[in-house]
Each structure stands twice: as C-alpha cells, then as structure tokens.
C-alpha positions as CSV (number, residue, x, y, z in Angstrom):
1,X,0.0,0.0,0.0
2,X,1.2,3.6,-0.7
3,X,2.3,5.5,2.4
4,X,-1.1,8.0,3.0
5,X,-3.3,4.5,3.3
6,X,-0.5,2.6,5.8
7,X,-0.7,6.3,7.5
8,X,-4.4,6.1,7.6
9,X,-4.1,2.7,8.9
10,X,-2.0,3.2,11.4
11,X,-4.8,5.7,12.8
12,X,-7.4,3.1,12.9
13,X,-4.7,1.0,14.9
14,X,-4.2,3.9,17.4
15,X,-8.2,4.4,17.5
16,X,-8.7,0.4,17.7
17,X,-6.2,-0.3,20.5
18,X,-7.1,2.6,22.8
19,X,-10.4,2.2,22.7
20,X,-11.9,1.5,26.3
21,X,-15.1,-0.2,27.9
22,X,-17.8,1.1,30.2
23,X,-15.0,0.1,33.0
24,X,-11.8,1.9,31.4
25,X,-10.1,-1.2,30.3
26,X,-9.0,-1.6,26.9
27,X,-11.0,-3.4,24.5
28,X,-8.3,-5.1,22.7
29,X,-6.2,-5.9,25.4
30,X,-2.7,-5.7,25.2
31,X,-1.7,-9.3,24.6
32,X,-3.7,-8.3,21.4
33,X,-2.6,-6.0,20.8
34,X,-0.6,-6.4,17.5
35,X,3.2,-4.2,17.0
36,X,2.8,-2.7,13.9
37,X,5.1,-3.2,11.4
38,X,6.0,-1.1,8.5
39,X,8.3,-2.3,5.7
40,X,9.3,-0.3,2.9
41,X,12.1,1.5,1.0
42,X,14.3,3.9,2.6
43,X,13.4,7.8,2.6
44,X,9.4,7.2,1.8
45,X,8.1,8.5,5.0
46,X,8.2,5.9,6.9
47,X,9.3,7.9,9.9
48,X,7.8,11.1,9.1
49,X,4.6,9.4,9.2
50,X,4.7,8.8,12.7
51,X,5.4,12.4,14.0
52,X,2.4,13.0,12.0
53,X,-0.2,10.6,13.5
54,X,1.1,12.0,17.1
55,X,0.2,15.3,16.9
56,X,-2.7,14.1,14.7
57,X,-4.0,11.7,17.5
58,X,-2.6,13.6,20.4
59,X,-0.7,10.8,21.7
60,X,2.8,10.9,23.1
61,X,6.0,9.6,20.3
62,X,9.2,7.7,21.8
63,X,11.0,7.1,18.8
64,X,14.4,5.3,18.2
65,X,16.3,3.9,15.9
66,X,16.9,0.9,17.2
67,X,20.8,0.5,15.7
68,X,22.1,2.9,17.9
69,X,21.4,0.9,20.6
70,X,23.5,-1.9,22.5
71,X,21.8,-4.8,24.3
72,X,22.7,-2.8,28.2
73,X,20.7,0.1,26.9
74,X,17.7,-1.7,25.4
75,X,17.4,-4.6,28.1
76,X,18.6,-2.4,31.4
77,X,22.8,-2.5,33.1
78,X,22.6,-5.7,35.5
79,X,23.1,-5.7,39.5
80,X,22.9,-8.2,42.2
81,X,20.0,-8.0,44.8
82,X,19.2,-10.2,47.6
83,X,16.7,-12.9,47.7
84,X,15.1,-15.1,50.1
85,X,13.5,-18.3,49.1
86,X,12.7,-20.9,52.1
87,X,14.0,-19.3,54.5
88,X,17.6,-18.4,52.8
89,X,18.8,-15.7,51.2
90,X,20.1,-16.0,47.5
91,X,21.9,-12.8,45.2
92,X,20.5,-13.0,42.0
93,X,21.1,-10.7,39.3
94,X,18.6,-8.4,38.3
95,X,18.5,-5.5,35.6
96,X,18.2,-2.0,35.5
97,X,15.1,-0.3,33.7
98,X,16.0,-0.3,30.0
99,X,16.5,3.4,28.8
100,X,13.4,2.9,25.9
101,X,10.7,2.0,28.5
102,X,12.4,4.8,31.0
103,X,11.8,7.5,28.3
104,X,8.4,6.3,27.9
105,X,7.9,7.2,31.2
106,X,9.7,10.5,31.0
107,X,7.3,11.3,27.9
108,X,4.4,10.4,30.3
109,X,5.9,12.6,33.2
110,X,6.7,15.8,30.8
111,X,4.1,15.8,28.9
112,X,0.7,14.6,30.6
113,X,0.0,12.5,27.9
114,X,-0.8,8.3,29.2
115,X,-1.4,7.3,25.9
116,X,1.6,7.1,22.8
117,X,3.5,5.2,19.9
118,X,6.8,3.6,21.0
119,X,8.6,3.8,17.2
120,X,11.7,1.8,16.9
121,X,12.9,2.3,13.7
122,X,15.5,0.4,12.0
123,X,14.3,-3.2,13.6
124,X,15.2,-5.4,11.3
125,X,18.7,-4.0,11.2
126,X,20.2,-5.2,15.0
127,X,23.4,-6.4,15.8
128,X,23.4,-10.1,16.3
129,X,23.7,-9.7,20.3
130,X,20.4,-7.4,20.0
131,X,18.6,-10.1,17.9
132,X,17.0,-11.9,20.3
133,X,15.7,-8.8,22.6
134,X,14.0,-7.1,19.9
135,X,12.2,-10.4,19.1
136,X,10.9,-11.1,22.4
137,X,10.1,-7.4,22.7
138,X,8.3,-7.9,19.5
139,X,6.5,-11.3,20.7
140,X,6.3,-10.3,24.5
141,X,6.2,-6.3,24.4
142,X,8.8,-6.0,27.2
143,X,12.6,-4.9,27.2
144,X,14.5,-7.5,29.4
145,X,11.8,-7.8,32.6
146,X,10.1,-4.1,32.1
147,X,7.3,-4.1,30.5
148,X,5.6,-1.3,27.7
149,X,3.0,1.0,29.5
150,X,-0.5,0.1,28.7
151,X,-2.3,2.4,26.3
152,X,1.5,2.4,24.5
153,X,1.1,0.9,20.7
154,X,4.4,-0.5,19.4
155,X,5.5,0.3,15.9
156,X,8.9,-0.2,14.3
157,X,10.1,0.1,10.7
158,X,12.6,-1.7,8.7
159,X,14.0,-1.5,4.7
160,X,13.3,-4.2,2.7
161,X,16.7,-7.2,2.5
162,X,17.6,-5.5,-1.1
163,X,18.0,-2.3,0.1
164,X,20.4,-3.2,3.0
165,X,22.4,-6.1,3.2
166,X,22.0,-6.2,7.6
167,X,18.5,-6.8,7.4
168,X,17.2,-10.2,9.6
169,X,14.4,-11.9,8.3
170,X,12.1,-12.5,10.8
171,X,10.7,-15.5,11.3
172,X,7.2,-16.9,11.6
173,X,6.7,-17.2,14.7
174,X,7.7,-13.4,15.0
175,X,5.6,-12.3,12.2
176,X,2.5,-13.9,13.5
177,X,2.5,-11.5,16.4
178,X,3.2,-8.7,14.4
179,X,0.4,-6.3,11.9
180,X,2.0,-6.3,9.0
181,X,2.5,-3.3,6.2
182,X,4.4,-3.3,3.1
183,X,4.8,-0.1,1.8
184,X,5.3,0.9,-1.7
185,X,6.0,4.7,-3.3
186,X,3.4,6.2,-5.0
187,X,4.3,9.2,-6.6
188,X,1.1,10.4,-7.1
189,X,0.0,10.6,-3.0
190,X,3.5,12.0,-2.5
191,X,2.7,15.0,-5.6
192,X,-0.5,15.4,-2.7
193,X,1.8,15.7,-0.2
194,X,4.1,18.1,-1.8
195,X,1.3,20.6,-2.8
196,X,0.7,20.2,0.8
197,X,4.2,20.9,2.0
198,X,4.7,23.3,-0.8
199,X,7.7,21.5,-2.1
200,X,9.5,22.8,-4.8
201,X,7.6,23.4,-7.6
202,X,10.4,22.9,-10.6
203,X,10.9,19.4,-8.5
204,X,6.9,18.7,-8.7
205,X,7.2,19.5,-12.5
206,X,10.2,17.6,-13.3
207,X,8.9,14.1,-11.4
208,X,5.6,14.5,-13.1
209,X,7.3,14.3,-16.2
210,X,9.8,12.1,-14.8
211,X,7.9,9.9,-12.8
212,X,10.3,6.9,-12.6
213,X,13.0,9.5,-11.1
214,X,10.5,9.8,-8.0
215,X,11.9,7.1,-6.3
216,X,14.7,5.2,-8.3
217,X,17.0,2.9,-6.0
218,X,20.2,0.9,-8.3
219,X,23.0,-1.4,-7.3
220,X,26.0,-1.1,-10.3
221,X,29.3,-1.7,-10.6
222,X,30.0,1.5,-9.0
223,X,28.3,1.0,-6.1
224,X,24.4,2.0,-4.8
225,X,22.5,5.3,-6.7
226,X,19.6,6.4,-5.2
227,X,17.3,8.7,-5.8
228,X,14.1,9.3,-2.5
229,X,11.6,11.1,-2.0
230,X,13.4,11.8,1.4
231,X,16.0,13.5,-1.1
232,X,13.8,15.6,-3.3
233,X,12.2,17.2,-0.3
234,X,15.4,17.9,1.6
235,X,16.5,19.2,-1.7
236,X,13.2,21.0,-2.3
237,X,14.1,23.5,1.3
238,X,17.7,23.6,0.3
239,X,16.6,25.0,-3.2
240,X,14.3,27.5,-1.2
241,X,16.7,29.1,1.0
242,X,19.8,29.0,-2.2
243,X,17.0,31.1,-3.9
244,X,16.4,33.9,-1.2
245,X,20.4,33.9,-0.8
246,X,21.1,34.2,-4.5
247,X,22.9,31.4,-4.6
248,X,23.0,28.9,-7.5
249,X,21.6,25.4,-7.4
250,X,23.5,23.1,-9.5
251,X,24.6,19.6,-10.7
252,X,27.6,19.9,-8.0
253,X,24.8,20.7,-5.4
254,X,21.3,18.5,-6.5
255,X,23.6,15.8,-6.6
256,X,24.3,16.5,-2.5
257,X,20.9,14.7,-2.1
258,X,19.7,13.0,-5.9
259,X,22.8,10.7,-5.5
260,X,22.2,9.7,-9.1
261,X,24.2,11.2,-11.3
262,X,22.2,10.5,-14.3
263,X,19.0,11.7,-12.1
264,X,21.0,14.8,-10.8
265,X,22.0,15.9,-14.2
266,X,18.6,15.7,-15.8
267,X,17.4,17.7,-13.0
268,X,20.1,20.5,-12.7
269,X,19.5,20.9,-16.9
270,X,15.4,20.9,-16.4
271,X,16.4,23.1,-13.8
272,X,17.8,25.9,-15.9
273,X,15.2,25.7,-18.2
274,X,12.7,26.3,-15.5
275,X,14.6,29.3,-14.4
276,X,14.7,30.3,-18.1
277,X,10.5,30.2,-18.0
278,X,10.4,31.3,-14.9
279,X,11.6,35.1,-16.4
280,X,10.5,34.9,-20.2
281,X,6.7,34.3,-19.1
282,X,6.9,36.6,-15.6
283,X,3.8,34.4,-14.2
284,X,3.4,37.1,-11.5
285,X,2.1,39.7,-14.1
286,X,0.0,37.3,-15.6
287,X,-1.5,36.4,-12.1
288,X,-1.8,40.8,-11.5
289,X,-4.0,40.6,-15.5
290,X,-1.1,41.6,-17.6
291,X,-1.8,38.9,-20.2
292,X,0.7,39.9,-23.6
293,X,-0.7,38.1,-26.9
294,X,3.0,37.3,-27.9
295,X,3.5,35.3,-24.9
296,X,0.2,33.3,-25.3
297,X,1.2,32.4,-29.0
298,X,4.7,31.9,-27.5
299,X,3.5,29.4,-25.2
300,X,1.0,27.6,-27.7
301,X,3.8,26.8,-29.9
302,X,6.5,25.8,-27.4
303,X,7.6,21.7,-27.0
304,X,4.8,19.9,-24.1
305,X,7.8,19.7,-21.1
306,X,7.8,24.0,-21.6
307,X,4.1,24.2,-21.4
308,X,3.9,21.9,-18.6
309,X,6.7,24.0,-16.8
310,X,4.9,27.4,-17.4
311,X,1.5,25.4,-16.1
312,X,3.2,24.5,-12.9
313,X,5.0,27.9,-12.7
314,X,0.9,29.4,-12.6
315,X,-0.4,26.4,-10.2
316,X,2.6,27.7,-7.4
317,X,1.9,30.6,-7.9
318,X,-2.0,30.2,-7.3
319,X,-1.4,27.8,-4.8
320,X,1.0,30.0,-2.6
321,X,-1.8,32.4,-2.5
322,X,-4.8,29.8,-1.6
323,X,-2.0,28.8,1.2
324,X,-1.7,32.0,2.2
325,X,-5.3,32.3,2.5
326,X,-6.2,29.1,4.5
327,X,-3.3,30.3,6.6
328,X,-4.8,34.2,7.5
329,X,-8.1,32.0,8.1
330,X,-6.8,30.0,10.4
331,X,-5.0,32.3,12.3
332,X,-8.4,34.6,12.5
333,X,-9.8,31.8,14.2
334,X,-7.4,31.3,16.8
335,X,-7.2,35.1,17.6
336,X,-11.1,35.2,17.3
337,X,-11.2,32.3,19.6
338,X,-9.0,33.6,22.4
339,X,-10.8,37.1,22.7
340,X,-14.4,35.4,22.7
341,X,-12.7,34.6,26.5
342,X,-12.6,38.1,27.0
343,X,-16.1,38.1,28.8
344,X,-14.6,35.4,31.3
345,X,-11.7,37.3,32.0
346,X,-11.2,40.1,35.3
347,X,-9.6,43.2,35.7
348,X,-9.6,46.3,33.5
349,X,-9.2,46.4,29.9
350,X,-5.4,45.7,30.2
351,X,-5.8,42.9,32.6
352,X,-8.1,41.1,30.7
353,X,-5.7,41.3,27.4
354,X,-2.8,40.4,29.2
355,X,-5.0,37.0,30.8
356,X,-5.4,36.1,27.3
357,X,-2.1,36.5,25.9
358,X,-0.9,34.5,29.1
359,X,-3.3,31.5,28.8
360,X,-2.6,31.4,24.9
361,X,1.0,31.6,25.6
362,X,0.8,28.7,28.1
363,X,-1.4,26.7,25.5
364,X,1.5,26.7,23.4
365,X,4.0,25.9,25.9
366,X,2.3,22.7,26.4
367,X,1.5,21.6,23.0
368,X,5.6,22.3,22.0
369,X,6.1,20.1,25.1
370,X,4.1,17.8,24.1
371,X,5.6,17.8,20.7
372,X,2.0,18.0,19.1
373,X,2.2,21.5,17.6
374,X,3.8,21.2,13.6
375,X,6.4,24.0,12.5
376,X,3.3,25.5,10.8
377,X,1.0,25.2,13.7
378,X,3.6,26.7,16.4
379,X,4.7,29.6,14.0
380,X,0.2,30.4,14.1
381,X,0.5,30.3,17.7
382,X,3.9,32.9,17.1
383,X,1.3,35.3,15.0
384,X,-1.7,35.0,17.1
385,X,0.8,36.2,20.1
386,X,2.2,38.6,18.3
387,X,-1.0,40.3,17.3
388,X,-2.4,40.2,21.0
389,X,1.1,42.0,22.1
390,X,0.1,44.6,19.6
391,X,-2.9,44.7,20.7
392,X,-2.0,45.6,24.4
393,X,0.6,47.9,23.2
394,X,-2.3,50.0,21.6
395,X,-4.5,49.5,24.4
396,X,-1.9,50.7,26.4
397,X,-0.7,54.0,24.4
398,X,-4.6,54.8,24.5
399,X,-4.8,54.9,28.3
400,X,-7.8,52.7,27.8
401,X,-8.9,50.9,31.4
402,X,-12.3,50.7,31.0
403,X,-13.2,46.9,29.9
404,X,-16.1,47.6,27.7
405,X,-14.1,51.3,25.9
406,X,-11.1,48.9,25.7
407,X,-13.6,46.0,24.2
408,X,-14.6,48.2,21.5
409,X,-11.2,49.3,20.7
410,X,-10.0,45.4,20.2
411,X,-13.0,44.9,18.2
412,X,-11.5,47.9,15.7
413,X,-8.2,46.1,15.6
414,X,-9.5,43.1,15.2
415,X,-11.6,44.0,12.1
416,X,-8.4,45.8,10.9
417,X,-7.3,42.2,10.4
418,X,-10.4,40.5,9.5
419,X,-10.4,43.1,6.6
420,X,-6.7,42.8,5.9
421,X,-8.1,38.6,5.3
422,X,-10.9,39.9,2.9
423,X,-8.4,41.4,0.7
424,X,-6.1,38.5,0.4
425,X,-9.2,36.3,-0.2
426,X,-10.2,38.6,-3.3
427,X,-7.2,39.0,-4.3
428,X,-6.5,35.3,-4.8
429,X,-9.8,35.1,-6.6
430,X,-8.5,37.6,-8.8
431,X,-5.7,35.5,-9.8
432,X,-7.5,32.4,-10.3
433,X,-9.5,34.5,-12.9
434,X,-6.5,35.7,-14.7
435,X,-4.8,32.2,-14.5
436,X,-7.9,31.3,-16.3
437,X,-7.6,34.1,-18.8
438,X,-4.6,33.2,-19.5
439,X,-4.9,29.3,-20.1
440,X,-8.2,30.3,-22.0
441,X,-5.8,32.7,-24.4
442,X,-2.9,30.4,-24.8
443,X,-4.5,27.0,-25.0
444,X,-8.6,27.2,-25.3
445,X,-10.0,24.4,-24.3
446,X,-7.1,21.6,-24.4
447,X,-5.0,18.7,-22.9
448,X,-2.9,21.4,-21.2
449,X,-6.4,23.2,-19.7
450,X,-7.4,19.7,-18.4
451,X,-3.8,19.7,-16.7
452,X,-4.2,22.7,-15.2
453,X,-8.1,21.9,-13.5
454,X,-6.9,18.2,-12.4
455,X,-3.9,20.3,-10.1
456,X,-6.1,22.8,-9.0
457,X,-8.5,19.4,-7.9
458,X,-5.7,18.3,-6.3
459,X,-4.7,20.9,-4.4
460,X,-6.1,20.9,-0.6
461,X,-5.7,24.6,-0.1
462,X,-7.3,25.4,-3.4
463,X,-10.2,23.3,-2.9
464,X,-10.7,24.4,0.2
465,X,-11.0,28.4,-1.4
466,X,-13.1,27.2,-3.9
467,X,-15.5,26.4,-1.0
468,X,-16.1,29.8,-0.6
469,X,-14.6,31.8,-3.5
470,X,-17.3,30.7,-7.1
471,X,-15.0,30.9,-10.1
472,X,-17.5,29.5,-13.1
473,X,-15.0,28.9,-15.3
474,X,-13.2,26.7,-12.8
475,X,-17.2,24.8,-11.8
476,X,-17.4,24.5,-16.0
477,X,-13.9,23.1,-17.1
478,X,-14.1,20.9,-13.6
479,X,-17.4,19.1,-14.6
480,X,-16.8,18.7,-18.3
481,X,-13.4,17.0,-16.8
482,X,-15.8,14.7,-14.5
483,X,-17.6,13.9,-17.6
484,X,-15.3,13.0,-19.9
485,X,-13.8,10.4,-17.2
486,X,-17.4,9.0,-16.7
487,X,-17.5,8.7,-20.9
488,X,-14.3,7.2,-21.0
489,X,-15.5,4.6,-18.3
490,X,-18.2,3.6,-19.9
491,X,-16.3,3.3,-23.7
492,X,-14.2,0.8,-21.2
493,X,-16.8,-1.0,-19.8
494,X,-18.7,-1.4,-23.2
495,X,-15.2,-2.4,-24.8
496,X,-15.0,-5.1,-22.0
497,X,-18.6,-6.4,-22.4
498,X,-18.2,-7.0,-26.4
499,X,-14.9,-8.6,-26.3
C-alpha cells in the first residue's frame, strides 16, 4: 500500500487499540494488541509518518532507531540483589530499567500525555547480540523484565533485504504476532503531499514528467545510486533558502541529495530551463492581469515539457496564494477564539488582554512540550501572540482601562485584520481568474487546460477556497473534466462487455 493508506491505517490502529469499555479497560487488550510493522524502501516517509499521526492523534511519540542501541541500553545494566527463598537468602542478578521503557515514562511525566506510539525504527537491522531482545520485545512487548505501559502501541520500521544487506528476516513465529504493512512509493499521494508541503515546484514539474525519477533505488558496478523522496524534499528546502540567498543550485549541489548522477543531471538541466521560464513568461504579471498576446502564441507553440513547466510555474503561484489564505483564516480563528474569552476574564481592559495573551501563551508551551504542535502550527500560535502583544501595546498607548471602551477598541483592531483577510481572499480570486484568462488565451479548451483543472482538484488549499470563492469557469472546465472520465468509463466498460 502507498504510504497515506498505511498512514491512515495506522490511525485506525491507534483508535482500535485505545479504545476503552464502560470500566476503562481496553478493548483489545494488550496481549492483542498487535506491533505494527512497516516495511518499505528507505526515505518514503516511513518515519515522518509517525510524527504526523502523534500530533494528529494527540498521543505521546518515543521514537528510536533501534541501531544505535547496545543490548545494556535496550534490556537495562545488571546488578545483584538479595533474595530469600525458604528461609535463605540468595543474590541473583537483576536488571536496571531499560533506557526505551524509561523514556516512555519520562514522555508520560513531561508531557501529561498516558497514551503514545513507541517507534523503533530500523528493527530489522540489530546487531546479532540485539537479535533476540527485539524479538521477544516484539512477541512479549517487554525490554529484558520491564514491560511497555499500557495504552502504549508498538510500531517499528525496517527496509526491505535489497535495500540493505543487515537486514534479519524474521521469522514466523515473530511475524505472526506482528500487523503487517508493506509499503510501496506512490508518486502520485507523495505530488498530494508536496502541494501540501509546498515543495518545490520545478521538483513537482520535473517528477511529473519524470515519474520513474520519483523514487529510483540501483546497485552497479559503482556501487548503490539512489534517488528518494526523502531527497527531493530535503532538496526541495535547500533550493528554497539558495534562492532567497542568491545562490545557485546546481549539478555539484542536486547531486548532494539525488545521489544519481544521471538523475542529478537531468534535474540540474530541467532546472535551468525552469529558471529560463520562470523570467520569459513573468507568471506574476499574468496572475496581477497583464496577459501579452506574444507570450500566449509563444506558449502555444512551445515543446509539451515547456508548457507543462509554465503550467506548474501558474499552479505555485495560485497555490501560494490559496495557502496563504487558509493560513490568514486559520489564524483569524485562533485570535477570534481567544478574545471570545474576554467576557470570562477580570480586571480592567489591560488585565483582561494580558490574561489572554498568558493563557494562549501557556497553550503553546504545552503543545511544544508535548511535541503536538507542527512547525506551521507553532509559527500560528507565534502570529496570534504577536497580534495580542500589539494589541496591548495599543491599548496601552490609548490609556484605555475601562473593559467595555477597551472592548470596543480590540474589536476595531481586530476588524483591521479580519479586513486585511478579505483582501487577500479577493485577491487570490482575482488571480484564479486571470490564471484562467490566461490558459483560455494560450491553450482554449485543451489537454494542457485539463492539466491545469486536475492540479487545481488536487490541491487541498485550493479546494478548500473554492469552498467559498465561485469561479464559473473553474465549476465548468471541472465538470466537463468529470464527464469526460465517466464517458471514458463507460467506452471501457462497453469495450470489456463485447470482447
């Protein structure tokens, strides 16, 4: 399965395993509790994955990879105790907690949170003295004689025996105990993801047209190449920050993270080309309505890989803006949320801002503690503060005291931002239009207009504007898209039935 339905999976697990009866014991109990086990090439999110359905759950994460380790920090450091049995006294050696199930507890302690995912990653790969401790913490869900918290589900991840020449087969016995996922790249959830992530977009051009680039793993004669989508996302930020520096990204430096040669050179020459499109069709002034009749005739002629490149070059362009949307929106709601408290709150005007500041301040505090807030969520919770700051600096300079004068005056800042939202809302409705003029001008009503519909579908941030925001050209070009599919089913399904 690709890696968004093992992700979904896994969630089902989570929701499964900690569900609870009428007398708060686990439904599945924990002897049932299947490990889950995800096997897959290296760099396809295996990992990632996991911080994800964390903070998506609201569960504590342990995570370690596993090779790290030695046997005295997985099973516990030994020392002799005293023991009496009929009536003597014995020493027999006993072990110290293992450091995985102490951090569990730590994580429990620090963050409040009972309920987690202990991720070893890397299991299949253990020394040969580990071996037999990750199989009976497999089979037995203990490290030497501690035992995983309840409400704890186990999941490790391994690499396939091709891709790494340490990897131990497990045996039956093991894998009977064990819930079992094999997962396979799928370039077409990850071109979701990276919309999502706003990866690169020359990198989301060049792998749609270069598909079998995506994820391309070889063993020659010169040892491994590899090319992951671990690498064209690290790659993807790298390019990012080289761009705001002026600095050039090149063969020398894709090839830092595409180790393919053949991979990084294609790349680094698509690249330049990109660049080249990138100023002869100035997609900003496009996007703003300047639409010049030379560069729609330009474009209509030019070789499919340009086209497709001056496509995507609109699409990340749109799509930065719908982001930036969703983003204002969400932040409006977090700000709007906290001053609905204002009511609740005591004190003068000042007090009762600075209350809310502190209690949003703390509720981001614990969320980075308990490492449930994303980059993008904890840089919200940064703006959201920021604005309340502002606001108490204003309220302040005004001399206002009064709760219901210095009410009124939040609600004027506040609809300073709310209208600051309105604007960037019509303005990205504005360039939607003019993306559409454009595509309209240079290709009518084409394979390349089909194209560009099917990425605005696929984009989570752009569907989610077109909630709100009615563009009829997108509502017409969308559903003669659906139709055509349905006619092309049924052609399929009649072929089928006469042969």
């Amino acid at each position: 399965m690709n890696i968004k339905r093992a992700k979904q999976e896994i969630k089902n697990t989570i929701q499964a395993y900690l569900l609870k009866d009428e007398f708060g014991r686990y439904v599945i109990p924990s002897i049932r509790q299947r490990p889950v086990l995800l096997i897959g090439a290296p760099g396809i999110g295996k990992t990632q994955i996991m911080e994800q359905i964390a903070r998506e759950c609201g569960v504590g994460l342990v995570s370690y990879t596993i090779t790290h380790h030695t046997r005295q920090s997985a099973v516990g450091l030994p020392f002799i105790a005293k023991k009496e049995y009929g009536g003597r006294e014995y020493s027999v050696t006993e072990y110290t907690m293992s450091e995985i199930v102490a951090s569990i507890y730590n994580k429990i302690e620090e963050t409040g949170l009972e309920e987690g995912i202990l991720f070893i990653d890397e299991i299949n790969c253990v020394s040969e003295t580990l071996a037999p401790t990750m199989l009976q913490f497999l089979q037995c869900k203990t490290f030497g004689n501690h035992k995983i918290p309840d409400g704890w589900l186990i999941a490790a991840a391994g690499n396939p025996p091709e891709y790494n020449k340490s990897v131990r087969e497990f045996d039956i016995v093991t894998l009977d105990r064990l819930k079992l996922i094999q997962v396979e790249p799928d370039f077409a959830v990850w071109k979701e993801y990276a919309l999502q992530e706003a990866i690169h977009p020359a990198i989301i051009s060049y792998l749609s047209v270069k598909e079998a680039n995506f994820c391309r793993i070889e063993t020659t004669v010169d040892g491994k190449l590899f090319a992951t989508p671990r690498g064209w996302e690290d790659l993807s930020r790298l390019m990012e920050v080289y761009e705001e520096l002026k600095l050039p990204v090149d063969r020398e430096v894709i090839i830092q993270y595409i180790q393919f040669p053949a991979i990084a050179k294609d790349f680094a020459n698509y690249l330049e080309l990109y660049y080249k499109y990138e100023n002869d069709y100035q997609v900003d002034a496009i996007l703003r309505g300047e639409i010049r009749e030379e560069l729609c005739e330009k474009v209509s002629r030019a070789p499919f890989d340009e086209k497709l490149s001056v496509i995507s070059l609109l699409l990340t362009r749109l799509g930065t803006a719908f982001r930036n949307v969703w983003e204002e929106e969400l932040r409006l709601e977090l700000l709007m949320k906290r001053l609905k408290s204002y009511g609740e709150q005591e004190g003068d005007g000042p007090a009762r801002m600075a209350a809310i500041l502190t209690a949003l301040t703390a509720e981001r505090e614990g969320k980075k503690r308990a490492e449930l807030l994303s980059r993008q969520e904890d840089r919200r919770y940064l703006q959201v503060m920021g604005e309340l700051e502002n606001f108490c600096r204003e309220i302040r300079e005004r001399d206002l005291e009064d709760p219901e004068e210095t009410w009124e005056a939040v609600k004027e800042m506040f609809a300073g931002i709310r209208e600051s939202y309105e604007g960037s809302w019509e303005e990205a409705g504005e360039m939607l239009e003019h993306g559409f003029d454009f595509m309209e001008a240079a290709f009518g009503d084409s394979q390349e207009m089909v194209i560009f519909v099917t990425n605005l579908n696929t984009s989570g941030y752009c569907v989610h504007f077109l909630q709100e925001y009615e563009c009829e050209r997108y509502y017409q070009y969308n559903k003669k898209l659906l139709f055509e599919d349905r006619e092309g089913e049924l052609k399929e399904r009649i072929s089928a039935y006469l042969e």
